[in-house]
DRENFIVEX-223047 format. One record per atom (N, C-alpha, C): x, y, z. Coordinates in steps of 0.1 Angstrom, whole numbers, plus 5000, padded with zeros to 4 digits. Layout:
! DRENFIVEX-223047
XYZ/...
This chain:
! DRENFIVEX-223047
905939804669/906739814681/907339954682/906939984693/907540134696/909040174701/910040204698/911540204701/911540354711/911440334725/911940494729/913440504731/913340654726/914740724728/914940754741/916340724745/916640784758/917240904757/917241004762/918041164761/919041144774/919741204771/920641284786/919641344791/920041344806/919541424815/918941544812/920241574809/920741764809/919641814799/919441734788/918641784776/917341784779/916741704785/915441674789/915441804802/915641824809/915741914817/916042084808/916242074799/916442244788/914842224780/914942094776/913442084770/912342084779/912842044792/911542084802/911342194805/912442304802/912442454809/911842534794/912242484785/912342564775/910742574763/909842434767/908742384760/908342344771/907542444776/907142394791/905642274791/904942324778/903442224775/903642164771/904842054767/905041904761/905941824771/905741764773/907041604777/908141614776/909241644780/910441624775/911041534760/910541454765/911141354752/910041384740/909141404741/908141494730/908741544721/909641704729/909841844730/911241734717/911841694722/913341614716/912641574706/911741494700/911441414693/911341524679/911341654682/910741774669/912041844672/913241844667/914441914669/914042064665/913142084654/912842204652/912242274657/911342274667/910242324678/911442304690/912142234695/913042224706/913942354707/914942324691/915942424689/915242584688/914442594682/913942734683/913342794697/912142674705/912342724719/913042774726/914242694723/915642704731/916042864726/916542874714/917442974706/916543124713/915143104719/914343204722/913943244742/913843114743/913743084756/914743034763/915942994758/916942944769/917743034774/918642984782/919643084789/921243054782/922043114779/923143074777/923842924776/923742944795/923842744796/923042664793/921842664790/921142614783/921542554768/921842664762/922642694750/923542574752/924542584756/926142514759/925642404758/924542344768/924542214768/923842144755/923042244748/922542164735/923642124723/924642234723/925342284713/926442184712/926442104726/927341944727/926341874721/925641844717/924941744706/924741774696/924541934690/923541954683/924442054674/924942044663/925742154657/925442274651/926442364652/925742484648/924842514638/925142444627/924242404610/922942414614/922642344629/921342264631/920442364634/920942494641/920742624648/920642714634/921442704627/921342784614/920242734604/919842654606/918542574598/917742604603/917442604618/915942644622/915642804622/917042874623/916243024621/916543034607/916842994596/916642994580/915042964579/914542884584/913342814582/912442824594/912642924601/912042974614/910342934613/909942904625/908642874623/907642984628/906943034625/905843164628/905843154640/905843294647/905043314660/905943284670/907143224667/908343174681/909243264685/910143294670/910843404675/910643554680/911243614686/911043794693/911743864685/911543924681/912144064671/914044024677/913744064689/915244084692/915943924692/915343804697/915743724696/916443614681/915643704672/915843694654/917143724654/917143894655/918044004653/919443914662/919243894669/920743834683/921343714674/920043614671/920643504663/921443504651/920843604641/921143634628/922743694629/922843804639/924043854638/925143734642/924743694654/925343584657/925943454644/925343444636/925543344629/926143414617/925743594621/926543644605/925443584591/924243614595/923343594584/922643734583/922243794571/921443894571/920443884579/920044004588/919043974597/917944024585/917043984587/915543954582/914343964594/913443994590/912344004600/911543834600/911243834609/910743644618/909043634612/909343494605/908043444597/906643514611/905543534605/904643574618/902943504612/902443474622/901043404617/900043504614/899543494604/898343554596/896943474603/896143604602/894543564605/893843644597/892843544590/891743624583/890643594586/889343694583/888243654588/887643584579/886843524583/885843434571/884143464570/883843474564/882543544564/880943414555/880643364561/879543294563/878643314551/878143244543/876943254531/875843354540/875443504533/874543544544/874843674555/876443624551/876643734561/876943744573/876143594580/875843614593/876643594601/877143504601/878043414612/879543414609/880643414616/881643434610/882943354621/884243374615/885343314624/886543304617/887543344626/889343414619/889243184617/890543244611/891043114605/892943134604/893643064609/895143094613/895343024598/896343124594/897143084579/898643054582/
């Protein structure tokens, strides 16, 4: 049996602006993928309205443990000061090539 969650409004509408290729309730269902869309892609009020559910700790967890490839240089930099954490440079995805018995044939592979 499947139990759905109902969201606020307001939230489903930041998750709809903010993770524009998933579902709302999707986007909510992964607080980590949500919160860092947001932290990168939202607007201020956007901000406000997560920050009534969602505590600051929860924001300081996802850029501690940032996920490759989401955050912007500056958007890192804004958070980090913001929270008074050493800014650090943002996890980023690796590609390497792979190279086929032979030689012949080949194709990157995301690490």
């Amino acid at each position: 049996m499947n139990l759905a969650v109902s969201y606020p409004a307001e939230l489903l509408r930041v998750a709809r602006k903010v993770v524009w290729y998933d579902k709302p309730a999707q986007t909510m269902a992964d607080l980590k993928t949500f919160l860092s869309h947001l932290m990168v892609n939202g607007s201020s009020a956007d901000v406000a309205v997560v920050e009534r559910t969602d505590p600051a700790e929860e924001f300081r967890r996802v850029l501690a443990n940032a996920p490759a490839a989401v955050f912007t240089r500056e958007a890192g930099q804004k958070w980090h000061e913001q929270f008074g954490m050493p800014v650090r440079s943002m996890p980023r995805r690796q590609f390497r090539w792979l190279v086929r018995p032979g030689g012949r044939s080949f194709h990157w592979q995301m690490t």
